[in-house]
GUFI-817014 format. One line per 8 residues: number of its first residue (from 1); their letters; for each residue z, x negated, y of C-alpha. Coordinates in nm, 4 decimals. Layout:
N
NUM> a> Z,X,Y ~ ...;
This chain:
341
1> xxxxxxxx> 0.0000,0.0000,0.0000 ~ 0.0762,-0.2711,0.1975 ~ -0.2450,-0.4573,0.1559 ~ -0.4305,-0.1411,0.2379 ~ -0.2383,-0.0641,0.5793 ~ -0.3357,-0.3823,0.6839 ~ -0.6957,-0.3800,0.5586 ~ -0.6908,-0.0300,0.7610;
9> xxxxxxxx> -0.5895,-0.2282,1.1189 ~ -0.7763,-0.4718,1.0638 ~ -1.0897,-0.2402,1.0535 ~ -0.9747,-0.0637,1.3276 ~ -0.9221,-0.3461,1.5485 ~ -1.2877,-0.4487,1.4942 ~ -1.4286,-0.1029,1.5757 ~ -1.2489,-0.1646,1.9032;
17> xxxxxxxx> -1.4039,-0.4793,1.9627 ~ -1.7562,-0.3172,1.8741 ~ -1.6953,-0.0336,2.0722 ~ -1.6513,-0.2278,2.4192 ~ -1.9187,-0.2602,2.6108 ~ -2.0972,-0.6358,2.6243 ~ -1.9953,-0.8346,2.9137 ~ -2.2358,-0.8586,3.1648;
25> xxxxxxxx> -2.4631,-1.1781,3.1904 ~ -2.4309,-1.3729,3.5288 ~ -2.6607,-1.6109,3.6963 ~ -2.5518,-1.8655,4.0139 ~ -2.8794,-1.8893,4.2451 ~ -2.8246,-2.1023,4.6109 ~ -3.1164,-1.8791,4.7963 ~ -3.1798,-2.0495,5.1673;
33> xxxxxxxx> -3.4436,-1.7937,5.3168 ~ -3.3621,-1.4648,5.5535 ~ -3.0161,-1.3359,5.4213 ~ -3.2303,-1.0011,5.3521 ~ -3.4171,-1.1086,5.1108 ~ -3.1747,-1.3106,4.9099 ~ -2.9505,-0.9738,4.8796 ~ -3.2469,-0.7213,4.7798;
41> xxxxxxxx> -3.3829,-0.9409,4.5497 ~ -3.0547,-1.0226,4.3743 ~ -2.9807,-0.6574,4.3764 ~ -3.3417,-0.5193,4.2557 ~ -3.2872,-0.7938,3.9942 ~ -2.9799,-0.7028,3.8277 ~ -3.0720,-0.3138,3.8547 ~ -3.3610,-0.3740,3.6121;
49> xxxxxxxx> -3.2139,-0.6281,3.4340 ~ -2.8140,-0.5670,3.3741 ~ -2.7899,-0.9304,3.4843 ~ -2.5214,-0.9627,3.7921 ~ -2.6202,-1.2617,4.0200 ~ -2.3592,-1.4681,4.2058 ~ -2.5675,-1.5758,4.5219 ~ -2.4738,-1.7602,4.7821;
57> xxxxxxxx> -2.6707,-1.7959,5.1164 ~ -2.7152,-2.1598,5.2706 ~ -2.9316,-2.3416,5.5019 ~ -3.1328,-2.5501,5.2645 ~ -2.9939,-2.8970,5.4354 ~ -2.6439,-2.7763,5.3127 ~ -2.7859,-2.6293,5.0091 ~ -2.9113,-2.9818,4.9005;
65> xxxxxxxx> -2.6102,-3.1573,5.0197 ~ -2.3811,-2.8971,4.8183 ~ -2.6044,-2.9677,4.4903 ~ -2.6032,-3.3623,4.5394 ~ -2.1687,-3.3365,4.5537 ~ -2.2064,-3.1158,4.2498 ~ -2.3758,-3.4319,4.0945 ~ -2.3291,-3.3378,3.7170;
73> xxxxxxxx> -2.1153,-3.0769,3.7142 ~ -2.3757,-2.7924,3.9002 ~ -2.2204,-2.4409,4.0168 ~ -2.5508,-2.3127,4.0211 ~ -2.8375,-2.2309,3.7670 ~ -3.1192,-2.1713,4.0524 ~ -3.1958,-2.2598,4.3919 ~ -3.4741,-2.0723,4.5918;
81> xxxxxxxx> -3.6421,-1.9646,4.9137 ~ -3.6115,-2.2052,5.2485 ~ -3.7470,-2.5244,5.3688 ~ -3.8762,-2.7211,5.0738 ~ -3.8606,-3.0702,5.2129 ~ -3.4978,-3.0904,5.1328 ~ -3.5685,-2.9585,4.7570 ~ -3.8490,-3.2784,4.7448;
89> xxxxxxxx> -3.5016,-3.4521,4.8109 ~ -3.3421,-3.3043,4.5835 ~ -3.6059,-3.3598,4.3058 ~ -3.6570,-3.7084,4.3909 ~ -3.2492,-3.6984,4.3507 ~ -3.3002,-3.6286,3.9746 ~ -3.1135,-3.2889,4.0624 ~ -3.3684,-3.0369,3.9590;
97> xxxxxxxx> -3.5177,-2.9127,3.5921 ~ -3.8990,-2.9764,3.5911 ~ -4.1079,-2.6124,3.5511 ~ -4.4203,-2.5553,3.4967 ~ -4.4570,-2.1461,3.4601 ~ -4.7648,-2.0335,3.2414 ~ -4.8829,-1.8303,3.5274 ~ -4.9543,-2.1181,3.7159;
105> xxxxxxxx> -5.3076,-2.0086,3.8317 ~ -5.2123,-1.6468,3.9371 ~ -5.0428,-1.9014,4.2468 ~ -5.2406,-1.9931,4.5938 ~ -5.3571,-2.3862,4.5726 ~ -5.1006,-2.4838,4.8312 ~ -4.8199,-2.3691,4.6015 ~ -4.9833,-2.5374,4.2642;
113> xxxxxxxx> -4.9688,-2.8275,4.5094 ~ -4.6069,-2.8547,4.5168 ~ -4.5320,-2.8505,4.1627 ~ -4.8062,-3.1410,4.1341 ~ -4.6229,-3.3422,4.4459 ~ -4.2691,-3.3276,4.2557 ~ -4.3575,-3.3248,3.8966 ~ -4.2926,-2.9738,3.8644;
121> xxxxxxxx> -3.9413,-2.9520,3.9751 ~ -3.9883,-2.7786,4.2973 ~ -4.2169,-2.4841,4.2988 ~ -4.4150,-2.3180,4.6337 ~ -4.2661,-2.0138,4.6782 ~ -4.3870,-1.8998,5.0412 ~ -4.5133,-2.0482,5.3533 ~ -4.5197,-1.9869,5.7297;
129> xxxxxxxx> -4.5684,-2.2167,6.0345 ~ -4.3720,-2.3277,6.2812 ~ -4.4302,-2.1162,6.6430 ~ -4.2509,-2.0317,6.9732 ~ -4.0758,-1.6471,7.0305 ~ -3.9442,-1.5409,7.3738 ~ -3.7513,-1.2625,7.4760 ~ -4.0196,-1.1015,7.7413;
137> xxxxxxxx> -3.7970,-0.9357,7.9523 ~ -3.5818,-1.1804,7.9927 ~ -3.9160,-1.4050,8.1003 ~ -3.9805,-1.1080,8.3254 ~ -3.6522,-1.1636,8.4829 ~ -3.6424,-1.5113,8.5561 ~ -4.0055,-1.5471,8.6576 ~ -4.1075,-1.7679,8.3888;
145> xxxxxxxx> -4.4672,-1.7647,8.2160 ~ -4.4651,-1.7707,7.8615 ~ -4.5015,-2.1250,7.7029 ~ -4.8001,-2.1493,7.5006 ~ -4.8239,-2.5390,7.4043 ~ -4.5419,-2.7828,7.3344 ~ -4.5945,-2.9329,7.6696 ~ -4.4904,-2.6637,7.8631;
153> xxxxxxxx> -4.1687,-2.6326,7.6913 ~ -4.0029,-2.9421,7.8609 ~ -4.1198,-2.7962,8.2163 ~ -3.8120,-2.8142,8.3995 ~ -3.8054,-2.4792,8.4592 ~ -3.7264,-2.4430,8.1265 ~ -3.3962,-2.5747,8.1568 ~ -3.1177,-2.4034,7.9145;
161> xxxxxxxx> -3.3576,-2.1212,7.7986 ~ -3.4904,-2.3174,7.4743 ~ -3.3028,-2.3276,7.1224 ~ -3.3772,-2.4159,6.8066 ~ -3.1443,-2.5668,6.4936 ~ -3.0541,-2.9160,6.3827 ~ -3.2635,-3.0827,6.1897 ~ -2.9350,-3.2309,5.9497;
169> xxxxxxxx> -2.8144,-2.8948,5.8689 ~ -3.2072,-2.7187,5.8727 ~ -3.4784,-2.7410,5.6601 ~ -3.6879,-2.5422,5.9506 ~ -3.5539,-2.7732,6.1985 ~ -3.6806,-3.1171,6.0263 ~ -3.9853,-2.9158,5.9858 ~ -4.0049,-2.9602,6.3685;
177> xxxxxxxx> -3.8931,-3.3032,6.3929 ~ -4.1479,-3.3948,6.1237 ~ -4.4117,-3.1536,6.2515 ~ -4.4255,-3.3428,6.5748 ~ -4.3850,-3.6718,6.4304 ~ -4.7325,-3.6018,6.2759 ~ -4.9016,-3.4098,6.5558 ~ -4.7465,-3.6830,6.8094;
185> xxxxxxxx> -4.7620,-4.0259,6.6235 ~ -4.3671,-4.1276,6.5986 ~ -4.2909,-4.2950,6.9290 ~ -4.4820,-4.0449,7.1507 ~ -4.2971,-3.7598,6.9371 ~ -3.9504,-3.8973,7.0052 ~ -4.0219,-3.9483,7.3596 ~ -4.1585,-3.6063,7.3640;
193> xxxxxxxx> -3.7937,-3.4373,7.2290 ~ -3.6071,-3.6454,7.4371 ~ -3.7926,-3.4856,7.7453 ~ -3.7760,-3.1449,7.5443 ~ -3.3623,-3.2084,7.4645 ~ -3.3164,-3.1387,7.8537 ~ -3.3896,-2.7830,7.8434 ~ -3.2452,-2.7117,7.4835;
201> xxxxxxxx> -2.9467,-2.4601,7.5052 ~ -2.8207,-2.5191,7.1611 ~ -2.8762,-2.6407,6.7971 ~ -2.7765,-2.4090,6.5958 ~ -2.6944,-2.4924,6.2022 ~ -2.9827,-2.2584,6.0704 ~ -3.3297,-2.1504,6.1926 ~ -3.3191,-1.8361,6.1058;
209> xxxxxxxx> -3.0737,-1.7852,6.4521 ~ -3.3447,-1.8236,6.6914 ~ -3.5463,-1.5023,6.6330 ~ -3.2224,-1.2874,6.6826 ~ -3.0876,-1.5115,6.9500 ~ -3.4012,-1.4433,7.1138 ~ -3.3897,-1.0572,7.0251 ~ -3.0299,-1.0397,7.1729;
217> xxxxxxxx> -3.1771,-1.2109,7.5029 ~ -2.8966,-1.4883,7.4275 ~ -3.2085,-1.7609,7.4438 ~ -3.5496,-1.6864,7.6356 ~ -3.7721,-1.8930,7.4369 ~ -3.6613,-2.0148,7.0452 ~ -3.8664,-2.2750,6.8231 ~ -3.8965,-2.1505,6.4474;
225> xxxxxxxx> -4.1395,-2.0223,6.2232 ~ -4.3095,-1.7536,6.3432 ~ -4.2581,-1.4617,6.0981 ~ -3.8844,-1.4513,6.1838 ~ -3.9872,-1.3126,6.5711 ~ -4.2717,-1.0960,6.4717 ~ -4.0395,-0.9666,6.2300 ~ -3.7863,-0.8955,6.5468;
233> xxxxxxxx> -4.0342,-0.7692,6.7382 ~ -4.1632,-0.5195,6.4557 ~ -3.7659,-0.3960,6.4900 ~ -3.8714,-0.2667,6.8758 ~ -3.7101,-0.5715,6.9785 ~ -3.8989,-0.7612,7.3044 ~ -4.0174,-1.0429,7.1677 ~ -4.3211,-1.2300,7.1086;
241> xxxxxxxx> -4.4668,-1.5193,7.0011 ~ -4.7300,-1.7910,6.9525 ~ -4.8115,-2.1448,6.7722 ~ -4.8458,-2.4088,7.0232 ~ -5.2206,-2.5128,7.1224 ~ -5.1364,-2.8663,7.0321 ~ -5.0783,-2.7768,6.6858 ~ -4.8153,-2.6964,6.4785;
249> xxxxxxxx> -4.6344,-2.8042,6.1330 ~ -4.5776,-2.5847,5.8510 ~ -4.3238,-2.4874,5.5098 ~ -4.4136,-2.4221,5.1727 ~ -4.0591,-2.2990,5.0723 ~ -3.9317,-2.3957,4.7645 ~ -3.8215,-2.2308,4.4575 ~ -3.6341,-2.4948,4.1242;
257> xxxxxxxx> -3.4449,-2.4819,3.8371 ~ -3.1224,-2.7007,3.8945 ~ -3.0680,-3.0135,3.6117 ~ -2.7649,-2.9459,3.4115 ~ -2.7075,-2.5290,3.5136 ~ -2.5218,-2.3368,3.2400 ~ -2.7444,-2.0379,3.2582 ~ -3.1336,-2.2628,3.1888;
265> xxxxxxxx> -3.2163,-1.9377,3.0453 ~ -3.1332,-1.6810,3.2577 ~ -3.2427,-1.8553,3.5469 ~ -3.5572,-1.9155,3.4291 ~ -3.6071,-1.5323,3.3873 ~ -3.5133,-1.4823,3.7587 ~ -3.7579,-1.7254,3.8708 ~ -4.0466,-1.6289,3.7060;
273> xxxxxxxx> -3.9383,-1.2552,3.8329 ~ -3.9449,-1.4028,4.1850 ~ -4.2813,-1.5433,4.1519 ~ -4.4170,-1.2163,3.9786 ~ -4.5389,-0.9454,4.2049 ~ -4.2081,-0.7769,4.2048 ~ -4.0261,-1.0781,4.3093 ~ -4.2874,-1.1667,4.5748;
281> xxxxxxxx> -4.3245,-0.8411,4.7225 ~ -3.9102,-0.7867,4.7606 ~ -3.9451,-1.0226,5.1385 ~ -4.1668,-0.7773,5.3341 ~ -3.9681,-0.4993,5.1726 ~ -3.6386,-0.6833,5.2975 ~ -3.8536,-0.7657,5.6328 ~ -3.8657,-1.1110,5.5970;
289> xxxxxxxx> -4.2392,-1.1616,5.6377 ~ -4.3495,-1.5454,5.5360 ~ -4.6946,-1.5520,5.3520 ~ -4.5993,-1.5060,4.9334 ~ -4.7283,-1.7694,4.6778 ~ -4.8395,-1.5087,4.4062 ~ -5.2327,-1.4267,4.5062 ~ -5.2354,-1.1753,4.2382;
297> xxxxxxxx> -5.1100,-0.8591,4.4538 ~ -5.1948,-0.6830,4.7792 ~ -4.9494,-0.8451,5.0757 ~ -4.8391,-0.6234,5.3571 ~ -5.0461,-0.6344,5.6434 ~ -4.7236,-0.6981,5.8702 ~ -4.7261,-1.0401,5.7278 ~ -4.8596,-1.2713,6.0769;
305> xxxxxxxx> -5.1708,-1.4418,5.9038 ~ -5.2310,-1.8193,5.9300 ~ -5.6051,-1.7724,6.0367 ~ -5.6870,-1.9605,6.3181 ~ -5.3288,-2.1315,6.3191 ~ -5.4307,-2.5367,6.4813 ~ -5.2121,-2.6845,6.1547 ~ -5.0811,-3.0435,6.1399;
313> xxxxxxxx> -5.2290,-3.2460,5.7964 ~ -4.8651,-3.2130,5.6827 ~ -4.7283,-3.5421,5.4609 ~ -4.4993,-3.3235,5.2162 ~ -4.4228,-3.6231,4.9548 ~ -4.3905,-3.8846,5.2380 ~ -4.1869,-3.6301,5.4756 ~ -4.0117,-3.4577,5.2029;
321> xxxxxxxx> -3.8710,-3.8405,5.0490 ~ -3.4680,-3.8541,5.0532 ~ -3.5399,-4.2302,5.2662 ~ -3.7730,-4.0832,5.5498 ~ -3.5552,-3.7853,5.6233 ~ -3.1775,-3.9585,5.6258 ~ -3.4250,-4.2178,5.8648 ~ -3.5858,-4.0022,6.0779;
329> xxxxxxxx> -3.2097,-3.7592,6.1210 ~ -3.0473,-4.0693,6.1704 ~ -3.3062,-4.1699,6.4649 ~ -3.2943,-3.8151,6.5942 ~ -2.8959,-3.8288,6.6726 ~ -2.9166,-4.1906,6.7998 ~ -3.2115,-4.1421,6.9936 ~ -3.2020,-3.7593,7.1425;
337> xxxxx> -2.9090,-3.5359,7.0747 ~ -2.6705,-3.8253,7.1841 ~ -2.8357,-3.7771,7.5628 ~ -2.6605,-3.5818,7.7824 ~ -2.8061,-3.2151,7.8565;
């Protein structure tokens, strides 16, 4: 009797067990591009999946310095959206899983491109160039003509009306920096954002301030990529915007696998997801309006297109190597944001 009564609980202390519910599969992702797409797509995700994702929003310059601390012991299984010089850095770091997704062709060139630049560890996930927004009425106000070329921005009539973000803590930001560098030629570029550093307001950690900064009037003119103050001004807010005559640089953001993550699996699932229609198609839904990677679906016709944008012959693998940012940061603070404004 004895033996039976405890056959009998241990039977029913396995049909417990079965009868819970399975716990719930999570996934870490860093995401580094507009807030409101890192939330929808997380949430749109684990609707149709069951998988809950732990995301955490960062500038992609603290995003790669938060992965290179990790070292070997990673917090997160994926990092996407945002700059992607910084994850060239971080590839070159040894920090990433190479990828090479099977739907590789169903991707514009320029995307391929950045999978064959960092041996398929970083991904092109979207891309946008850099332009100038203003706030018109606050323009209006002051009397000042809208800037339309990078020389007009260090007019000194200009003086505390421009912002943009720091080029340490922003992937946008060292887009700039680099942008000009190119455009420019190094010296002429550096003596060109010294001149500019007079009118500059603020730096702000992220680039993704300056199109609401702008939209709040709390800057007349911000330096960004473009999409983020059409997408303000598609909100009713008064701004508008341009890409400088000169010529301007550009982003392919970056999507990657992270070396060592505890979820390989699962995060592989949510990339390919983010690259598929679905995925790609969650930023103009979520307003954030860069140009998607995935060719294989109609784009809304909000997104600002890149025809007739004067681009810079941009020098990803040179500009995105770990040596020529810290270098080229390094200069920046020695050379312009240490001058007095």
């Amino acid at each position: 009797m004895r033996k039976l009564l405890a056959l009998s609980a241990v039977a029913a202390s396995m049909a417990a067990l079965t009868a819970l519910p399975a716990a719930a599969q999570t996934l870490s992702a860093y995401c580094s591009t507009n807030k409101s797409w890192c939330d929808l797509a997380a949430a749109e995700y684990s609707k149709a999946t069951g998988v809950k994702i732990v995301q955490t929003h960062l500038a992609t310059g603290e995003a790669f310095a938060r992965l290179k601390a990790e070292g070997n012991n990673p917090k997160t299984d994926i990092w996407w959206g945002g700059t992607g010089d910084p994850f060239l850095q971080a590839a070159e770091e040894k920090l990433l899983e190479a990828y090479r997704p099977a739907y590789i062709n169903d991707l514009y060139d320029w995307a391929i491109r950045q999978y064959d630049t960092s041996g398929n560890m970083v991904g092109g996930f979207y891309t946008s160039a850099i332009g100038f927004g203003w706030n018109t009425e606050q323009l209006k106000k002051k009397n000042l003509a809208a800037p339309k070329c990078w020389a007009d921005l260090t007019d000194p009539k200009y003086k505390g009306e421009v912002e943009m973000a720091h080029p340490g803590s922003s992937g946008g930001a060292y887009t700039i920096v680099a942008g000009l560098i190119q455009l420019m030629g190094e010296d002429k570029a550096f003596d060109y954002m010294k001149r500019l550093h007079r009118n500059i307001t603020q730096y702000t950690k992220s680039s993704q301030a300056q199109a609401k900064n702008v939209a709040r009037g709390e800057a007349g003119v911000g330096i960004s990529f473009v999409f983020g103050f059409d997408e303000e001004r598609l909100a009713g807010f008064p701004v508008a915007a341009t890409t400088a005559c000169e010529g301007v640089g550009y982003e392919i953001g970056g999507i990657a696998l992270i070396k060592g993550a505890r979820n390989g699996v699962e995060a592989k699932k949510y990339y390919d997801w983010l690259m598929g229609p679905v995925g790609q198609g969650i930023g103009a839904k979520a307003n954030s309006l860069q140009n998607p990677a995935n060719k294989t679906f109609k784009q809304d016709p909000r997104i600002p297109t890149m025809d007739g944008v004067k681009l810079v012959n941009y020098d990803f693998k040179k500009y995105g190597a770990s040596a020529e940012r810290k270098r080229i940061i390094e200069k920046w603070d020695k050379e312009v944001n240490s001058l007095p404004r």
